[in-house]
C-alpha positions as CSV (number, residue, x, y, z in Angstrom):
1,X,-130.8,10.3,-86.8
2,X,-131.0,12.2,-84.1
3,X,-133.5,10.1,-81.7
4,X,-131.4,6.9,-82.9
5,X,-128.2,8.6,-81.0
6,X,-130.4,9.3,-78.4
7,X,-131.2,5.9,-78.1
8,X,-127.4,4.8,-78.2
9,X,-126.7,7.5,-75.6
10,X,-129.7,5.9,-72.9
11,X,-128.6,2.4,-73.5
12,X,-125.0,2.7,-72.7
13,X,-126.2,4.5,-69.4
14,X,-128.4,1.3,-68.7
15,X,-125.5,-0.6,-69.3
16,X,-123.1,1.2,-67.3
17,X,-123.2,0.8,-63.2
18,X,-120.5,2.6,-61.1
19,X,-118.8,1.3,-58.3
20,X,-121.1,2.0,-54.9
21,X,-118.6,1.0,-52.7
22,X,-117.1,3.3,-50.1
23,X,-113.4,3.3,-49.3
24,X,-112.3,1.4,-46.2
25,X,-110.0,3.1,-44.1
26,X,-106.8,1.6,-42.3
27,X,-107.0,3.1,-38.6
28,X,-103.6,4.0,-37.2
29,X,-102.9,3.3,-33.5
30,X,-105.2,4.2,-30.2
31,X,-104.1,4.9,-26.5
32,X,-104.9,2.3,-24.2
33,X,-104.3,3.0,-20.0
34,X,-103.5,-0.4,-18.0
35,X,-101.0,-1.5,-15.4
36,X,-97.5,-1.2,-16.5
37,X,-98.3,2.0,-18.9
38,X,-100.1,3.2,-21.8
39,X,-101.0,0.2,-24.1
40,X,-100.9,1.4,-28.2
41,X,-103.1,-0.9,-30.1
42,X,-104.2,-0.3,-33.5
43,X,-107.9,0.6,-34.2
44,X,-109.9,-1.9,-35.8
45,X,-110.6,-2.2,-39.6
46,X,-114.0,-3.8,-41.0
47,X,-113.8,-5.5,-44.5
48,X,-115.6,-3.4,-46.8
49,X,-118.5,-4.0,-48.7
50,X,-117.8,-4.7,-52.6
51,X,-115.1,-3.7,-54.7
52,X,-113.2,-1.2,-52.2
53,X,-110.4,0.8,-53.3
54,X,-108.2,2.4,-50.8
55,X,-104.8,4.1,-52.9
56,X,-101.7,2.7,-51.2
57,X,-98.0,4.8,-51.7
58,X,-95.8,2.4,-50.8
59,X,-96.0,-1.8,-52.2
60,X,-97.1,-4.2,-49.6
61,X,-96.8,-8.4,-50.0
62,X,-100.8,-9.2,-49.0
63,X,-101.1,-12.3,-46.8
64,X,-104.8,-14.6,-46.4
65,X,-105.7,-14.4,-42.7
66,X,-108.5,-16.4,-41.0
67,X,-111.0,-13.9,-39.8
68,X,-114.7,-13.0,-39.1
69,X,-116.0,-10.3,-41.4
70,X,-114.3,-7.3,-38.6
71,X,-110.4,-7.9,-38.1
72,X,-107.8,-5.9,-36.6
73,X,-105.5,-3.9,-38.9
74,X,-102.2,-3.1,-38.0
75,X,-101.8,-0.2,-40.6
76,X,-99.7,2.7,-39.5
77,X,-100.6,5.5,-38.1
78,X,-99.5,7.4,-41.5
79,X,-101.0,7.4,-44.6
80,X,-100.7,3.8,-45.6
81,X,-103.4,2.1,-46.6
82,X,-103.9,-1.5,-48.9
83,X,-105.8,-1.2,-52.2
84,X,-107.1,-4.7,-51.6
85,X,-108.4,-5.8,-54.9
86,X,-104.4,-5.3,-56.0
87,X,-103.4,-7.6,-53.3
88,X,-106.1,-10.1,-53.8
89,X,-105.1,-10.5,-57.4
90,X,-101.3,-10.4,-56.2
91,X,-101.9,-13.0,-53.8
92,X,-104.5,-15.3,-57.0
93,X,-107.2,-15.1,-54.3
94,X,-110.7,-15.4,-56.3
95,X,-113.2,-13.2,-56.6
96,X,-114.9,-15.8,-54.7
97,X,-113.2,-15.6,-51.2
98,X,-112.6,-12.0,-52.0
99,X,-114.6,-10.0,-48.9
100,X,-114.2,-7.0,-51.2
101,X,-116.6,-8.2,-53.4
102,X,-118.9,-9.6,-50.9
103,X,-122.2,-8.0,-49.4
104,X,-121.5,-5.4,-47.0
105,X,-122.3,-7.6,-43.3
106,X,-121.7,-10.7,-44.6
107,X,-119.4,-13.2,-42.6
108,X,-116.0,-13.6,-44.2
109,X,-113.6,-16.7,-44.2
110,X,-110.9,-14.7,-45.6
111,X,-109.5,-11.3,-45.7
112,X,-106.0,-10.0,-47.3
113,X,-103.8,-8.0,-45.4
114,X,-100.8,-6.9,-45.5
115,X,-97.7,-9.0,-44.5
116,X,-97.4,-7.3,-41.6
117,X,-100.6,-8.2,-40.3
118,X,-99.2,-11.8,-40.1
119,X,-97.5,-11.5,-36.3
120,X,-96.4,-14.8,-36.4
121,X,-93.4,-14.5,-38.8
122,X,-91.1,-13.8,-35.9
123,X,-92.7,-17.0,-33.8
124,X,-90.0,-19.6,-32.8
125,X,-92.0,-23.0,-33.0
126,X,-93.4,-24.4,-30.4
127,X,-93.1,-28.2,-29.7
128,X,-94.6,-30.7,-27.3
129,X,-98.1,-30.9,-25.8
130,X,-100.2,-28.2,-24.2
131,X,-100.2,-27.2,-21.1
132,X,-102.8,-27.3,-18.9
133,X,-103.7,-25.9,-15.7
134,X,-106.5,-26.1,-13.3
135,X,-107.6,-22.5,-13.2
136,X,-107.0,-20.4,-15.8
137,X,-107.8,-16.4,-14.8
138,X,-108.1,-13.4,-17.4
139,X,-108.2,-10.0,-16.1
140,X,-111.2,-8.1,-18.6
141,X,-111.6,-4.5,-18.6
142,X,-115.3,-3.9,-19.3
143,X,-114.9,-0.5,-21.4
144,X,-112.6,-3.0,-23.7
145,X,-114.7,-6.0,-23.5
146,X,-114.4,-6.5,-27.4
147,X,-110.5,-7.1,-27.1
148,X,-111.4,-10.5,-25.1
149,X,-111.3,-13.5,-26.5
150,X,-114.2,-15.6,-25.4
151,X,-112.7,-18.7,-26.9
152,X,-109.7,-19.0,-24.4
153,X,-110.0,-21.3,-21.9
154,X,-110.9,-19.3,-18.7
155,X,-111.9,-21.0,-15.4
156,X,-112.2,-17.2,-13.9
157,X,-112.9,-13.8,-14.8
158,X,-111.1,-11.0,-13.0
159,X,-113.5,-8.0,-13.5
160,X,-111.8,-4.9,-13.5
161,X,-111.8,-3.0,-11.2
162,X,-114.4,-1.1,-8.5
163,X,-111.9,2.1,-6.7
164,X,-112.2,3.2,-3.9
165,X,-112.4,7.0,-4.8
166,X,-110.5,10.6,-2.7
167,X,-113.7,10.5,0.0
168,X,-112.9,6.7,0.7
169,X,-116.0,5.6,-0.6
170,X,-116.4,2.5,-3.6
171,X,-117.2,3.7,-6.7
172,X,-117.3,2.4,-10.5
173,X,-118.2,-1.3,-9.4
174,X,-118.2,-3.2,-13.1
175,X,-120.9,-5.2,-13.4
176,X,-121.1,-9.2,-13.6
177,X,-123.7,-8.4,-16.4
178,X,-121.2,-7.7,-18.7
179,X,-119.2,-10.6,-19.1
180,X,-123.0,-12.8,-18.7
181,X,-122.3,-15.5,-21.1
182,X,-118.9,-16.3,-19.4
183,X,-120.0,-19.7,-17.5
184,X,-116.9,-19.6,-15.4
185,X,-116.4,-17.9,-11.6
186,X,-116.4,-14.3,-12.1
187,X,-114.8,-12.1,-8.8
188,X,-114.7,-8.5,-8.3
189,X,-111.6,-6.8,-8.1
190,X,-111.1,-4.1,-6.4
191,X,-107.8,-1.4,-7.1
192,X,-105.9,1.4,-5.1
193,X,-103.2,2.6,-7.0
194,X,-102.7,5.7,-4.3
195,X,-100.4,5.3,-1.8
196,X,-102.2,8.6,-0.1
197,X,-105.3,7.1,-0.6
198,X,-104.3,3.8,0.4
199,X,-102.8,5.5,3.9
200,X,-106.4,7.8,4.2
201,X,-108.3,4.6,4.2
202,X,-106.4,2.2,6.6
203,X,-105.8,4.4,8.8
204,X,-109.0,4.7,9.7
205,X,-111.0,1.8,11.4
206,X,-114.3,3.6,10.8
207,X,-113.3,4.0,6.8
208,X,-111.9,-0.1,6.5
209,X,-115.1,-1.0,7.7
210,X,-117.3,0.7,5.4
211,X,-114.7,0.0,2.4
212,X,-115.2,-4.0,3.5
213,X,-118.9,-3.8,4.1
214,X,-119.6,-2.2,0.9
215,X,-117.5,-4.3,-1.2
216,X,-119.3,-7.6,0.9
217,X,-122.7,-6.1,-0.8
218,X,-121.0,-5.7,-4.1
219,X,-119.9,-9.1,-4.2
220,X,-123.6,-10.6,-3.9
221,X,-123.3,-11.6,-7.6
222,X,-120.1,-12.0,-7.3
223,X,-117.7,-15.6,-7.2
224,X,-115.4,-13.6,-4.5
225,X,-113.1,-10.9,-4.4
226,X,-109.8,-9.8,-4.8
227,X,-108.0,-6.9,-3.6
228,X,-105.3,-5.4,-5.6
229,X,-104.2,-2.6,-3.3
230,X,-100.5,-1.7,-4.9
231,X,-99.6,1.4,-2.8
232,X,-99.8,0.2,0.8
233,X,-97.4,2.4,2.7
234,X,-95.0,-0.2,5.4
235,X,-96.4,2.1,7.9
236,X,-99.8,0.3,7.1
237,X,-99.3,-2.9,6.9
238,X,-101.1,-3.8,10.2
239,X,-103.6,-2.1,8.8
240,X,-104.0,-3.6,5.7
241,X,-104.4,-6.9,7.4
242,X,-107.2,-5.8,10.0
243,X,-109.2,-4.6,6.6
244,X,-108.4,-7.7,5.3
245,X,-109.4,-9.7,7.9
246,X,-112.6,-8.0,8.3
247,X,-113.2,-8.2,5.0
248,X,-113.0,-11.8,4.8
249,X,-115.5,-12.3,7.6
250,X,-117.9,-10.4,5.8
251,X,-117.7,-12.2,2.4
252,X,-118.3,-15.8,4.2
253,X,-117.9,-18.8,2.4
254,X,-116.6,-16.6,-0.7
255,X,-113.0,-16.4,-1.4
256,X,-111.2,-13.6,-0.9
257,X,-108.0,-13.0,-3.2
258,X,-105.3,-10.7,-2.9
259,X,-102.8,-8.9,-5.2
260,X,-98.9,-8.9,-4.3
261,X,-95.9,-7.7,-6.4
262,X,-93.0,-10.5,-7.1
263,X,-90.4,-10.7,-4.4
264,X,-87.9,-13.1,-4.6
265,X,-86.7,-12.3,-0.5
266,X,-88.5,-11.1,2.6
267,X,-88.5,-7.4,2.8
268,X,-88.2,-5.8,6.1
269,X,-91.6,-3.9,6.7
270,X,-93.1,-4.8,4.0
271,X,-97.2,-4.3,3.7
272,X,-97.0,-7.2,1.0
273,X,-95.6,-10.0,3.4
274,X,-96.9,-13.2,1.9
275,X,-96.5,-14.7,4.9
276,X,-99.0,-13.0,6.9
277,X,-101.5,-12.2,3.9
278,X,-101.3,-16.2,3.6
279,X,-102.9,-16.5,6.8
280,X,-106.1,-14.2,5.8
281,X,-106.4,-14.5,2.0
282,X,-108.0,-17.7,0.5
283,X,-105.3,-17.2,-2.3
284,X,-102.6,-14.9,-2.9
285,X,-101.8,-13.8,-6.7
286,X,-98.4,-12.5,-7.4
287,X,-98.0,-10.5,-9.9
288,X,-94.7,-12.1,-11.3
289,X,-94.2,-9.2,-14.0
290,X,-92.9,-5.7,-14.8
291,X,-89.2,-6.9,-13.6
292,X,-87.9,-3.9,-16.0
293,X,-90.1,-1.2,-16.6
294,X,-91.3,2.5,-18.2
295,X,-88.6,4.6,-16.2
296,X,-86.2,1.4,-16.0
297,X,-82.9,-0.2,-17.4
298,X,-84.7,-2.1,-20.7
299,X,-85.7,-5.6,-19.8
300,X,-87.4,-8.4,-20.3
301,X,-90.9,-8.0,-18.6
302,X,-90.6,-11.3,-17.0
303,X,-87.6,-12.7,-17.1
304,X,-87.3,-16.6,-17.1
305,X,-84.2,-17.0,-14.4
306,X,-86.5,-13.9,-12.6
307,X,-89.8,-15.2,-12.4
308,X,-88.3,-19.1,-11.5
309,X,-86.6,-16.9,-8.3
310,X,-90.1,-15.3,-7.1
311,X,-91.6,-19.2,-7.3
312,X,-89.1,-20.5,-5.5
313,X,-89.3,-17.9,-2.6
314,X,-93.0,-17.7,-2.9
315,X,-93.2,-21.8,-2.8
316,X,-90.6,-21.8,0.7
317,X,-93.6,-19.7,2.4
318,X,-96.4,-21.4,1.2
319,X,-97.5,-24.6,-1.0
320,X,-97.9,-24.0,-4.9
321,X,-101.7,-24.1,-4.2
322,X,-102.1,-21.2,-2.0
323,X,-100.8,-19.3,-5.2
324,X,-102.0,-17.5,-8.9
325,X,-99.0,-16.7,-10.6
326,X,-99.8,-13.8,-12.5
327,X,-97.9,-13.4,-16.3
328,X,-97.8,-11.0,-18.3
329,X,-99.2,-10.4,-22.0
330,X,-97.9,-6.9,-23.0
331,X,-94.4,-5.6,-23.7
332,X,-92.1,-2.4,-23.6
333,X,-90.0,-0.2,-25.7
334,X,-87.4,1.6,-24.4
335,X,-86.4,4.5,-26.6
336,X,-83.6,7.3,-25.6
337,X,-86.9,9.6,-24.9
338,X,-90.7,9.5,-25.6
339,X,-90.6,5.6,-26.5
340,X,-91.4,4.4,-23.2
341,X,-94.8,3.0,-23.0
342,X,-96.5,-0.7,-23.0
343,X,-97.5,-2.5,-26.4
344,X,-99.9,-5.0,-27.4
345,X,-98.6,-7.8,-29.6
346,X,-100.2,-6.4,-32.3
347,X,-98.4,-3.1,-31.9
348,X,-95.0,-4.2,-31.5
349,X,-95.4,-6.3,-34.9
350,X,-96.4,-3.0,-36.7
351,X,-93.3,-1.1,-35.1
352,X,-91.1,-4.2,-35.7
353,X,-92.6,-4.0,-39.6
354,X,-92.1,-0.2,-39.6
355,X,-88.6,0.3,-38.7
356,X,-87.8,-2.8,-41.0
357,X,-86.5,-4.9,-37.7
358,X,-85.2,-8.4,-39.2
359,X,-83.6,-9.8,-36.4
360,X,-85.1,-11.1,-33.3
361,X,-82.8,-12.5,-30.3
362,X,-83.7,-14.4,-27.6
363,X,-82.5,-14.7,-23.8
364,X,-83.6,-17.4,-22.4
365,X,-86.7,-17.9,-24.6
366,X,-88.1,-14.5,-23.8
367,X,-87.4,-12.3,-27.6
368,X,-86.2,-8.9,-28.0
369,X,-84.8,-6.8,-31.2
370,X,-83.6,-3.4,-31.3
371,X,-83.9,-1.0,-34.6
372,X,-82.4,3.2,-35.2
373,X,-85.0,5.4,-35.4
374,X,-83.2,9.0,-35.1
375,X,-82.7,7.6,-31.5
376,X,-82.1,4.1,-30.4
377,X,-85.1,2.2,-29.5
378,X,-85.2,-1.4,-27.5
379,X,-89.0,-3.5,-27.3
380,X,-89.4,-6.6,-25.0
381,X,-92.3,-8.2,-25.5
382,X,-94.1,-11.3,-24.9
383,X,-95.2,-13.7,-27.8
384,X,-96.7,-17.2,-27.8
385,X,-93.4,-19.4,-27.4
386,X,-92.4,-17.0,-24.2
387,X,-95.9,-17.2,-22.5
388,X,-96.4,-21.2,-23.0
389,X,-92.9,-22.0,-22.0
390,X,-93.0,-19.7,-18.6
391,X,-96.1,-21.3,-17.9
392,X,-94.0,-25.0,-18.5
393,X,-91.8,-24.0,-16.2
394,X,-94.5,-22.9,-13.1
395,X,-96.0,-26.0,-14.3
396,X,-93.3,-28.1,-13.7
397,X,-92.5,-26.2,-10.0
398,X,-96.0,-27.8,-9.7
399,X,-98.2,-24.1,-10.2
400,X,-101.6,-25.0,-11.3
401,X,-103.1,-21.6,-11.3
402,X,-102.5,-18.8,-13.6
403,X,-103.8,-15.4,-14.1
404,X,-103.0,-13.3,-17.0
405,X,-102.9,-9.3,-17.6
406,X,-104.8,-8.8,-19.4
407,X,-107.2,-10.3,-21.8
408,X,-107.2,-8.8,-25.3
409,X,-103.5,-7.8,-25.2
410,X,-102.2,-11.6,-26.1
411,X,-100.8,-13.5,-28.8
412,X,-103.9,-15.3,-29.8
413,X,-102.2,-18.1,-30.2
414,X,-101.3,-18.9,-26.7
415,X,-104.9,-20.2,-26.6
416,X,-103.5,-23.5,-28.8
417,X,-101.2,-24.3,-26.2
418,X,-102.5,-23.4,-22.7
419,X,-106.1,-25.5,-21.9
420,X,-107.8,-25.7,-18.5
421,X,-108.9,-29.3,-16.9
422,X,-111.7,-27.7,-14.4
């Protein structure tokens, strides 16, 4: 009797096989620094291998996005979390096209998230054909070289960004090596963002010459250069034209780019006249965004009726192809304190989902909402149908250049609906 219950006792432990699987966590959001602010993002989540259970306090609608076997999560920063065998079954998904009960590694062709995830609820539909433009730039940030999305349709890479650092020498040149399989023209850009710095450096002939000849030797495996030197005091603006000039006389037959903020009139001593740039720079890019920004009036980032203004006084200086028109990708909220800061698209859905926003508005194609949150908060952001129809209208004022701040921050669905011809 007693070695038949042993028996009974070791073949119900054969036959029993607990769960291996580890839980897979739903990262909250990460800091990100770029021009216009701090970007918030939301850290990535990888399906997990088999039957993963993560305990969820509040009910959440799962939806079936398209994916690889790593997608980005837009869980909140707090303790939510998708039990995702409870939402596959929700949603009738099989076992079958269930990643949780795949191999751990293995490439997906569906993952459920939660309705949330989906950050095209609030699209307004877009109609007609593409758009397409003879260059196409994205700016990519090597440290973030994950967030870009190699299957946009680039003709050029901005690689940013070498600086020039407080001795006035160039430092933290990216390399081209990092964005190797990109087949298009890569150029080196180059920042200041001191107006100090900018002041230490022009002032001095001996300094813009070893600035220029070093970035010249830098751009050996290069396409060219551009110079995005935001902070050039009036008093320098002759300056900033003798380094340009010198620079471009180093780099030869390689274009030579450079960076201007939007104006929609001629300043008086202004270091950014795009009239005189025009007559050193192969190209000028004009950075046709942050019309409203962190320590403004909330805005639209680009306003339509704005950025037409800054074409038309850009195009009465020089013809459409002397120009890039730079758009942006990100968006702002605006609270009564501590709200200001730039979003990615992903991170204004989540906030949108988490303050239960249900109502978007739209001036003049570009959306906005508003929600209560102890204080009154106000997001303008850029989607798909705002990006493709600003780019209509450049291409209709007969723009065929665009550059876009910056890669990894976009709708991915602007990529249906803006193609290059190169």
């Amino acid at each position: 009797m007693r070695k038949n219950f042993i028996f009974v006792i070791f073949f119900a432990a054969l036959c029993f096989k607990p769960s291996s699987a580890s839980p897979a966590g739903l990262g909250g959001g990460t800091g990100r620094d770029g021009i216009g602010g701090a970007l918030s993002k939301p850290a990535p989540f990888t399906a997990a291998a088999q039957s993963a259970t993560v305990m969820q306090s509040v009910a959440v609608k799962p939806v079936v996005v398209q994916s690889s076997a790593t997608v980005q999560s837009v869980a909140t920063a707090q303790s939510e979390s998708v039990q995702l065998a409870a939402a596959q079954s929700a949603a009738g998904a099989s076992s079958a096209g269930n990643p949780a009960t795949r191999n751990s590694g293995v490439e997906t062709d569906e993952v459920m998230l939660p309705e949330y995830a989906n950050p095209y609820r609030w699209n307004r539909e877009l109609k007609g054909e593409a758009v397409n433009f003879k260059e196409i730039w994205g700016y990519v940030i090597p440290d973030y070289i994950g967030e870009y999305n190699k299957n946009a349709m680039l003709t050029d890479i901005g690689l940013f960004a070498a600086e020039i650092d407080t001795f006035g020498n160039l430092s933290k040149v990216p390399q081209r090596s990092s964005v190797a399989d990109f087949k298009g023209r890569v150029h080196l850009t180059a920042v200041c963002d001191s107006r100090s710095l900018s002041h230490f450096v022009l002032s001095s002939g001996k300094l813009r010459k070893q600035i220029a000849n070093d970035l010249a030797l830098a751009a050996k495996e290069f396409d060219g250069v551009q110079i995005d030197f935001e902070l050039v005091p009036p008093e320098d603006a002759e300056n900033y034209l003798l380094f340009l000039k010198y620079l471009k006389k180093k780099l030869g037959k390689k274009p030579l780019t450079v960076c201007v903020h939007a104006r929609v009139k001629t300043l008086e001593r202004d270091a950014e006249s795009y009239s005189e740039i025009g007559k050193v720079a192969d190209r000028i890019m004009i950075m046709a965004y942050d019309e409203h920004w962190s320590t403004s009036a909330p805005g639209a980032i680009a306003s339509m009726d704005w950025c037409r203004s800054v074409a038309e006084y850009a195009l009465s200086l020089w013809p459409a192809e002397k120009y890039i028109i730079g758009l942006p990708f990100y968006g702002r909220t605006w609270p009564e304190e501590n709200w200001r800061k730039a979003w990615y698209f992903e991170g204004i859905n989540r906030i949108m989902h988490e303050n239960n926003v249900d109502v978007v508005i739209r001036e003049n194609d570009v959306p906005y909402f508003s929600f209560k949150k102890e204080i009154s908060v106000t997001g303008w952001y850029e989607d798909a149908h705002s990006v493709v129809e600003r780019s209509r209208m450049y291409k209709d004022m007969g723009f065929q250049s665009l550059a876009f701040w910056r890669m990894g921050q976009e709708d991915a669905a602007v990529w249906q609906w803006i193609k290059s011809f190169d």
